[in-house]
N, C-alpha and C positions, 0 to 999 in steps of 0.2 A: 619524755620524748625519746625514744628508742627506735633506731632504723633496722629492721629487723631484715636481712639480707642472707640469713644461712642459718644453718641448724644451729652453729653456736649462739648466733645472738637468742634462739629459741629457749635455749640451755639456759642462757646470761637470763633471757626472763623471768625462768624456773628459777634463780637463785636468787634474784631480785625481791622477790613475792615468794623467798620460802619457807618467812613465819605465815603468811596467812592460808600458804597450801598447806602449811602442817596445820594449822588451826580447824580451818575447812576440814582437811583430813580425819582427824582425832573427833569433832564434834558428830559429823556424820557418821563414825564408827559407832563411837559412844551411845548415839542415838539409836541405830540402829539393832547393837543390841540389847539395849534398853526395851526399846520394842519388842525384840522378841522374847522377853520375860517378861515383862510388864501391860504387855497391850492383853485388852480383853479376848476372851478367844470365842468365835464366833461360827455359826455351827450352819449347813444351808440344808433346807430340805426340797425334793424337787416332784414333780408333779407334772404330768400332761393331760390335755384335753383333745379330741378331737371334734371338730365342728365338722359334720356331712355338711354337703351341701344340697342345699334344697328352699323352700319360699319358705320356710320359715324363719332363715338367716336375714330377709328383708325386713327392713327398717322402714319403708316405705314400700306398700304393695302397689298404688299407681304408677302404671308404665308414664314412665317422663321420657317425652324424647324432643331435642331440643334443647333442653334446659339448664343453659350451662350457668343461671344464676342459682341453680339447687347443689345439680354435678358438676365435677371440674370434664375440661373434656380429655377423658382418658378413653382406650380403646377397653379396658379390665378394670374392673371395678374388686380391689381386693374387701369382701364382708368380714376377712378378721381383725383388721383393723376396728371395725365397730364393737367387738364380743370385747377388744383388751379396753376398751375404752370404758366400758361395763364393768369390766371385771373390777377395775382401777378406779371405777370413780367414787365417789362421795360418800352415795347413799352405802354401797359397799363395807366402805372404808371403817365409816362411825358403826355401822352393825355388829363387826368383827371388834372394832376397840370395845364397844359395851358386853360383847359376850366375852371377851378377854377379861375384862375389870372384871365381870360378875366373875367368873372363873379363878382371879387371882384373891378376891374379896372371897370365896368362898375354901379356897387352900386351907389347908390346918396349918397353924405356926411351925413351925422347925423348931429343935430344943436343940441347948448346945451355944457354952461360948461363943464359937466361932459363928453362929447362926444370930443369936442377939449381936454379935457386934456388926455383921451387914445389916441385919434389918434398924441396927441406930444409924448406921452408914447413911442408907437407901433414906431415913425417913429426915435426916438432917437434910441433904441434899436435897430434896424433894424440899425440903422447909425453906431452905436461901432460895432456889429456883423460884418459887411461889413470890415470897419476899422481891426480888428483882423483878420479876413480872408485874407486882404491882404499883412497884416504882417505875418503872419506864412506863406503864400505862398513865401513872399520875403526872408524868412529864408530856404525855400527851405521843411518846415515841412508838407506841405500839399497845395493843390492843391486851386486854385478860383474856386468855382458853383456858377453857375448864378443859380437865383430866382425860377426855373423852377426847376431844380434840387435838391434844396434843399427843398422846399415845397414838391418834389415828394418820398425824404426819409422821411419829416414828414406824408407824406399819409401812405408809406409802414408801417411804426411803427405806424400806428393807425390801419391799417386796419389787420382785421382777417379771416382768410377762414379755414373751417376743416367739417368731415365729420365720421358721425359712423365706426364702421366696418360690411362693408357689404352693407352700403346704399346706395344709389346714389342720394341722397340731399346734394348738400352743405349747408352750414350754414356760411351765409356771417355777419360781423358786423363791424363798423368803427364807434372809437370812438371819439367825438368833441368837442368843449368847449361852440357850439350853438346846441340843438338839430333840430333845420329847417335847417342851415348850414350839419349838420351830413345825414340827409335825402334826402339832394338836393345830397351832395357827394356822396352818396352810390347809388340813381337813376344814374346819371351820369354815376359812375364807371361800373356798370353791363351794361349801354347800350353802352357804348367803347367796353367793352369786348365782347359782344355781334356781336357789327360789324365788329371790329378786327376779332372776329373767325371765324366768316361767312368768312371775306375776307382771311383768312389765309388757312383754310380747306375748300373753297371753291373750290381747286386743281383743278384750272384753267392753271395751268400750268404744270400739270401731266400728260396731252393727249401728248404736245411736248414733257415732257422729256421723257413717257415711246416710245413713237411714235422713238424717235432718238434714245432709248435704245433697240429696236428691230433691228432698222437699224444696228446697231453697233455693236449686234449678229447675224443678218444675215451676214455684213463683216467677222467677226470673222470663223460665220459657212464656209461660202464659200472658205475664204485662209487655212482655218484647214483640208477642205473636198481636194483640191487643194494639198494641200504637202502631205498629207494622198497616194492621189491617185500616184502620183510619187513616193513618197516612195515603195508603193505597186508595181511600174510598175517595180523598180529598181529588186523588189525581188520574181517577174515574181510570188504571188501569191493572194488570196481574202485577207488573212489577216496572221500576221506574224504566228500565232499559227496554221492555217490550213496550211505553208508553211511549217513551221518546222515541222508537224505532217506527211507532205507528204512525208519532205525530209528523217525524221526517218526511216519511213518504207521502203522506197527503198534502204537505207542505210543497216538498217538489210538483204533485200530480196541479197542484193548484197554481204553482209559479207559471208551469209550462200551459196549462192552460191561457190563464192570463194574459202570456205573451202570445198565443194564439187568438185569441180575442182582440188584442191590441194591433195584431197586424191586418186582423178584416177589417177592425171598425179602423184604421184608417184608410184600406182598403173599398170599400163604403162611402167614405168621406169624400173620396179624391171619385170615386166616378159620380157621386151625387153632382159636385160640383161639376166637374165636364157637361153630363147630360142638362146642367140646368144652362150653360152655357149654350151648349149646339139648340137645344129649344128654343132659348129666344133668335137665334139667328131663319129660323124655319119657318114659312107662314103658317097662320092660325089655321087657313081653309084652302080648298084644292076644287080647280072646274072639272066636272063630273061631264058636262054634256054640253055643245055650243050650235048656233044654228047660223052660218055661213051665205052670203050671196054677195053678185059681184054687181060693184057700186054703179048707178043710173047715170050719176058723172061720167061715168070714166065710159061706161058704154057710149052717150051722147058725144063725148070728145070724140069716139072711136069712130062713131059713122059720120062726121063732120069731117076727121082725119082720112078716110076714108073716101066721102065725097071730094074733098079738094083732090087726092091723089086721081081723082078720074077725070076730074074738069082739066086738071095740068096736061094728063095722059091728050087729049081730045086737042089742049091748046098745043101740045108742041109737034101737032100735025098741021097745023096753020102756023105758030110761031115758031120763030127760032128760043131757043134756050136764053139767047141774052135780051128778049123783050120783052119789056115791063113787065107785060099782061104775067110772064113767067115768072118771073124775080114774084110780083107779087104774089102769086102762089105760094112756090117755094115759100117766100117768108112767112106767109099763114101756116104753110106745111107745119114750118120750124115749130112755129108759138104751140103750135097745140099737139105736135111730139113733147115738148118741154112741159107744157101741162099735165099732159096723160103720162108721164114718166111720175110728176109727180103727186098726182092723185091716188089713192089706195085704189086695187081693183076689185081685192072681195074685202065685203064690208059684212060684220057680227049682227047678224040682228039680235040675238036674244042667245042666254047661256045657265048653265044649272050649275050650281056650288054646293060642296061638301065639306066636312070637317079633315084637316091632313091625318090621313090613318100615322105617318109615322109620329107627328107629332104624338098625337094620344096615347101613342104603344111609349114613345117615352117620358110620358109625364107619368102612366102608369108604371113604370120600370123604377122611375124615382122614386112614385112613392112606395112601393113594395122595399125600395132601398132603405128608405127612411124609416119604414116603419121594424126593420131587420137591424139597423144601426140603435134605434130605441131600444128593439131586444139583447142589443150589444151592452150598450150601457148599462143597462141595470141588471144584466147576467155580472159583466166585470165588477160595478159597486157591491154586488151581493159576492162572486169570489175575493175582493179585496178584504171585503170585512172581516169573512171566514177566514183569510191569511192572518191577519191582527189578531184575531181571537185565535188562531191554532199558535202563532208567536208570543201573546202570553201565558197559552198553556203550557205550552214547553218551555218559557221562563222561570213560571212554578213548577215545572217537571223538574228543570235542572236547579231551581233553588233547594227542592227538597231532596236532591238527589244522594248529597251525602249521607243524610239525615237515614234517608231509607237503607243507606248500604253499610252505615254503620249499626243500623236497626238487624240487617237479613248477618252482618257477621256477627253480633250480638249473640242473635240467636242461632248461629251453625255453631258459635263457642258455648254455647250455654247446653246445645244438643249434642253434643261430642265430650261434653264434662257429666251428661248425665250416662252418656254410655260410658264412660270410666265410670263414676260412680255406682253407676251397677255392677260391674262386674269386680271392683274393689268392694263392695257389700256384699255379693256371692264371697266371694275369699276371707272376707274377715268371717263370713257365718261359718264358714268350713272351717276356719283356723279355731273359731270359739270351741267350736266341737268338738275340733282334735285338742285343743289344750286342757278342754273339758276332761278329757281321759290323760291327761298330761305328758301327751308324747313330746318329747325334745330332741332337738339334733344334735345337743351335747353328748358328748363320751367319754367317759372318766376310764382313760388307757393304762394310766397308771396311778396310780394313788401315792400321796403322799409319801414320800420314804423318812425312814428314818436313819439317819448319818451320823453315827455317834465321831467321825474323825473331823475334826475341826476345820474349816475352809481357810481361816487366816487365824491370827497371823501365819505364817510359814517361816516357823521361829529357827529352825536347820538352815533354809536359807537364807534368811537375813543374817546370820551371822556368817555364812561362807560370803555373802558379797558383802560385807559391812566394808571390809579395804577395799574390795575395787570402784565399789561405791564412795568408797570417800576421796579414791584418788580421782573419779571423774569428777566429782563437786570441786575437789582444790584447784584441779586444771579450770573448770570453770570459773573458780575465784578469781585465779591468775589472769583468767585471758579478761576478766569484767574490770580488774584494778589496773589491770595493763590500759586497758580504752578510756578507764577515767584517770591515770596517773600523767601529773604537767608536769612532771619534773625535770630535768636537763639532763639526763646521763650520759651522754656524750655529746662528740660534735657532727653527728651525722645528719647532715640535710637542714642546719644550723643558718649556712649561706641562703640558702632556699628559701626560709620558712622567713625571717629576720631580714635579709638583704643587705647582711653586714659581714665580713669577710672573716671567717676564721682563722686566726693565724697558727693555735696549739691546742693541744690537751695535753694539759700536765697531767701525769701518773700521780696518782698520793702514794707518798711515801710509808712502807710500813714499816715493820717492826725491823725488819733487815736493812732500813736507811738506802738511802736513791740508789738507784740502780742505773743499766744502761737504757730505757725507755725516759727514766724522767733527763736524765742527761738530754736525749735526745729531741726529746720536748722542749728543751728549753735553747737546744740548738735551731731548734727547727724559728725559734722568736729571732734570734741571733739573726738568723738566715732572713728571718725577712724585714729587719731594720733597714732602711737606706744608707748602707753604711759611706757612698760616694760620698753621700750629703756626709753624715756624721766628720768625715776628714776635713771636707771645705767647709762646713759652715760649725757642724753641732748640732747637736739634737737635743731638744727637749718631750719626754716623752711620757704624758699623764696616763696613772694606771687606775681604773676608778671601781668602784662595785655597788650596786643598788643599797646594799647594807656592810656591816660592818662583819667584819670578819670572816670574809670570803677568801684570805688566801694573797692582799695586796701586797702588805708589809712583806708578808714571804717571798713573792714572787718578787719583789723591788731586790730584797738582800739577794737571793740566788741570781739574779740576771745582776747585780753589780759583779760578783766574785766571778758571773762568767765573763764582763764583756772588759773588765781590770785581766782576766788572766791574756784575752784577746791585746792587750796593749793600750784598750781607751781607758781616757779618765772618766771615770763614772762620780757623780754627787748627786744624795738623795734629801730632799728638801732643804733645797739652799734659799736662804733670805733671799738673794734675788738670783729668779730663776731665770739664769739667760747663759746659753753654752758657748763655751769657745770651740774653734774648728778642733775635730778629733777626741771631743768631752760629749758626754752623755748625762743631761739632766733627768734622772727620774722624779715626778711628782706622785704622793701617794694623796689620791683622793675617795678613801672608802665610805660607805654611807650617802649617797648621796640625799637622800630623804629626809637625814638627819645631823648631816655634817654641812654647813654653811661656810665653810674655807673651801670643802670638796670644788666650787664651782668658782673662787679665787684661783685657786690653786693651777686648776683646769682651764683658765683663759689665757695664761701663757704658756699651754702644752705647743708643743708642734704638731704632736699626733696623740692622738685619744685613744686610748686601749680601756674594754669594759672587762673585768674579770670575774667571771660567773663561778660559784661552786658546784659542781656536778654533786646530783644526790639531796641539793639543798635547795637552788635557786627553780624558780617554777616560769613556765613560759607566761601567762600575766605579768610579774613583777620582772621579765626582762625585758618584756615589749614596754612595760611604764618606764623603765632606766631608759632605753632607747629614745622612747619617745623625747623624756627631760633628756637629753645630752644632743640630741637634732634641734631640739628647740632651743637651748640656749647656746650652741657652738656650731649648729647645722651642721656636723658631720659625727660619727663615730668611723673611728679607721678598722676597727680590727676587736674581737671579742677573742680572749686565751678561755679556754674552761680548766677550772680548777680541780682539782684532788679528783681526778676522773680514777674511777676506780672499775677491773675487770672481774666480777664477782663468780665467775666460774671458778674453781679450784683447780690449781695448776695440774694436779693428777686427770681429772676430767681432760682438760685442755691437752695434755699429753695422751692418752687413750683415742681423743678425734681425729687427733693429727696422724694415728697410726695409716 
């Protein structure tokens, strides 16, 4: 635990960690130039292609549009990507390993010491390799490759293929450990691929498949066209939507009718019934002719009436008005006025009767009604039916309707896959032909080179960077040992981390014996004793450490001789530990893990001091001491760090300060 706050503590790091920067240092050099005399030296030869562009770089001749489960959806489609993927793959790969094998298989031997002893080299080596492959395969870890196979992974991992963006050169390179070996592989490679592709997209067998993939949509069209057409026959029209569009409209002509029939014939109804009503109210027959004279009564009364009125006339020229003779008059006058008033005067003799014309005109009027409300009826029963029947037709119209429309898309996709089809079998017949004369869009721009100057190692520079290389690896070390190092090397951020007050860091003393920092160290404990307390009462004050020989014993002698030069009595484990005013009992309790008086000792402290070794103690086993001295005394006062030491060299240290 190092609080790193300035350059110098950066420095204190560097010197903290500076066997394992030198180590880092030296191994990295070491290696490096080992490398550069030792590593195999490895030779590249290089090679370009040029792809024109043109329909013979398609992989696929069907225009796809749409089809973003084939293509991704890009706006460019780059076809060199497909040529390295050729170039690279498989069948390639194992070609070139077998014409390599025959070509190394067919080499004359080398004569020469030095020649037999690589070739005992190569053939032991080859013999353990084989050996471990058979064993890991018999452990079930990994598979046997024959010779072909595994030369054909060492090709892939030499060889390279890549290309600008935008450009249509490839840029081939394959690297060797002969540069004439590297130049014969890489001619090779590209005239395999070359033939391979001709033979691959020479879509010689694109006429049969697109040729049978026509056939197979003209079957398609023909049983699509076929159930299309019965389906249609079933539903007696061209197509389900000109059926149902027909069946609609007769549908409606026949609703609207309907209700026009529904409002005569009730229209019919309602005046049948009135006319039958005023008919019986009308007599059956009507007088045509009558024959009239005036009654023989009433005449007889009249000339009776008559005669009296002349007999009176006669008497009331002899009588007065009020004599009898008169009165009786008058009163016959009376009677047969009152008579003749009420006798008829013309009297029917005889009369002619006829049938009532209107009556006739409306029994006739009825029945023309009735017999028009009959033709109502059974026009309406025969449109009703025809509604029913036109309503289940267009039931089955619309039952079969999906049927038909997935029937008519069937076949617009089955007739739009035979026109790709043809016109993808025009192209492969044209592609045959040209491949026939074996025209290619490849272009061998440059041909193989041969490179006799080696590509790696780069043995001049690895040895000019072998130190600055190893001083980045050490820095590296340092800064990884520094992240995982828990050691205590001083007291910085100590209160913080722990939550226990630091009272000192002692200097270790070196070879020139205490100086004025550890004085001061140990002033600085001095300073924060409660010395008030120490006068009135005494102090007893336990000094303890996780383990033994962290510095306790020493620190008890050095703070007696200082706090006796101060004028206190100091005593260090006394049989009973209990102070007089202006005495200071020191208890030495180190080890606590393994010292069992340490925590006797420690229950008659006043104040608990933990004393850590900087350099030794690690933050785990001060958190575990902590932890045991809160648990069994519930406080720790104060942690001194021991033999704290400043690893930078005083000359550095004076050079910073300039």
């Amino acid at each position: 635990m190092i609080d790193i706050r300035s350059l110098r503590d950066l420095i204190r790091l560097f010197y903290i960690f500076q066997r394992q920067f030198k180590l880092a240092l030296v191994t990295t050099a070491v290696l490096a130039v080992l490398g550069a005399f030792l590593l195999p030296h490895k030779y590249v030869s290089d090679a370009r292609l040029l792809v024109k562009p043109g329909r013979e770089n398609m992989t696929v001749p069907i225009d796809a549009v749409d089809r973003q489960t084939v293509y991704p959806q890009v706006t460019t489609r780059d076809p060199i990507v497909d040529e390295e993927k050729m170039l690279t793959g498989r069948p390639v790969l194992m070609e070139v390993a077998r014409l390599y094998l025959t070509e190394l298989n067919n080499e004359p031997a080398k004569e020469g010491v030095l020649a037999s002893i690589k070739s005992g080299l190569k053939r032991a080596r080859k013999a353990v390799g084989q050996g471990l492959a058979q064993g890991l395969s018999a452990l079930g870890l990994s598979e046997v490759q024959s010779e072909e196979e595994t030369l054909a992974e060492l090709l892939a991992a030499r060889f390279q293929v890549s290309h600008g963006p935008g450009s249509n050169v490839m840029e081939l390179s394959f690297t060797w450990n002969d540069p004439q070996q590297a130049q014969r592989v890489l001619q090779t490679w590209i005239r395999v691929y070359l033939d391979q592709r001709t033979a691959a997209l020479g879509r010689k067998g694109l006429v049969i498949f697109y040729d049978g993939k026509v056939r197979e949509v003209d079957q398609q069209i023909e049983s699509a066209k076929s159930l299309l057409r019965k389906r249609l026959e079933d539903i007696q029209g061209a197509s389900a939507q000109e059926r149902l569009d027909m069946l609609t409209k007769r549908l409606n002509d026949l609703r609207t009718r309907l209700a026009e029939i529904a409002a005569e014939r009730t229209a019919l109804q309602n005046g049948i019934s009135f006319a039958a009503g005023r008919a019986r109210a009308l007599p059956k027959e009507t007088v045509s002719e009558r024959d009239l004279s005036q009654s023989a009564t009433w005449q007889a009364l009249s000339g009776q009436l008559a005669e009296l009125k002349r007999q009176r006339a006669e008497a009331s020229r002899v009588f007065k008005d009020s004599a009898p003779a008169i009165k009786a008059i008058n009163d016959s006058i009376a009677q047969l006025e009152t008579q003749l008033k009420e006798e008829d005067r013309v009297v029917q003799r005889g009369e002619k009767r006829a049938p009532n014309e209107l009556n006739v005109t409306m029994e006739r009027s009825q029945l023309e009604k009735s017999v028009r409300l009959q033709e109502l009826n059974t026009l309406y029963a025969s449109f009703d039916k025809e509604v029913a029947d036109l309503e289940a037709t267009r039931r089955k119209v619309m039952e079969r309707e999906p049927e038909l429309a997935r029937l008519e898309q069937v076949l617009s996709v089955a007739e739009k896959s035979r026109g790709l089809y043809l016109d993808s079998l025009e192209k492969a017949r044209i592609d045959q032909a040209l491949d026939d004369q074996r025209i290619n869009n490849i272009a061998e721009i440059q041909e193989a080179t041969l490179n006799p100057t080696r590509s790696s190692p780069k043995s001049l520079l690895l040895i000019v960077m072998a130190l600055p290389a190893g001083a980045l690896v050490g820095l590296l070390v340092v800064y990884l040992y520094s992240l995982f190092d828990q050691r205590i090397h001083d007291g910085g951020r100590f209160e913080e981390r722990f939550g226990v007050p630091l009272w000192s860091t002692v200097k270790d003393i070196t070879e020139g014996g205490p100086d004025n920092d550890f004085h001061a160290s140990l002033y600085r404990i001095y300073g924060t004793l409660p010395l008030a307390r120490i006068q009135q009462e005494g102090l007893v004050l336990g000094l303890s450490s996780a383990r033994a020989g962290e510095g306790v014993s020493f620190l008890a002698a050095r703070l007696k001789s200082l706090l006796e030069a101060q004028g206190l009595s100091v005593r260090i484990n006394p049989e009973v530990p209990k102070a007089a005013p202006g005495e200071v009992v020191l208890l030495e309790a180190s080890g606590l893990h393994s010292n069992r008086e340490a925590f006797v000792r420690l229950s008659h402290a006043n104040l608990i001091v933990l004393v850590v070794e900087a350099r030794a103690s690690t933050i785990p086993v001060v958190d575990n001491a902590l932890g045991v001295l809160r648990t069994a005394f519930r406080k720790v006062d104060g942690v001194i760090v021991n033999r704290r030491r400043f690893e930078v060299p005083p000359e550095v240290l004076r050079w910073l300060q300039r």
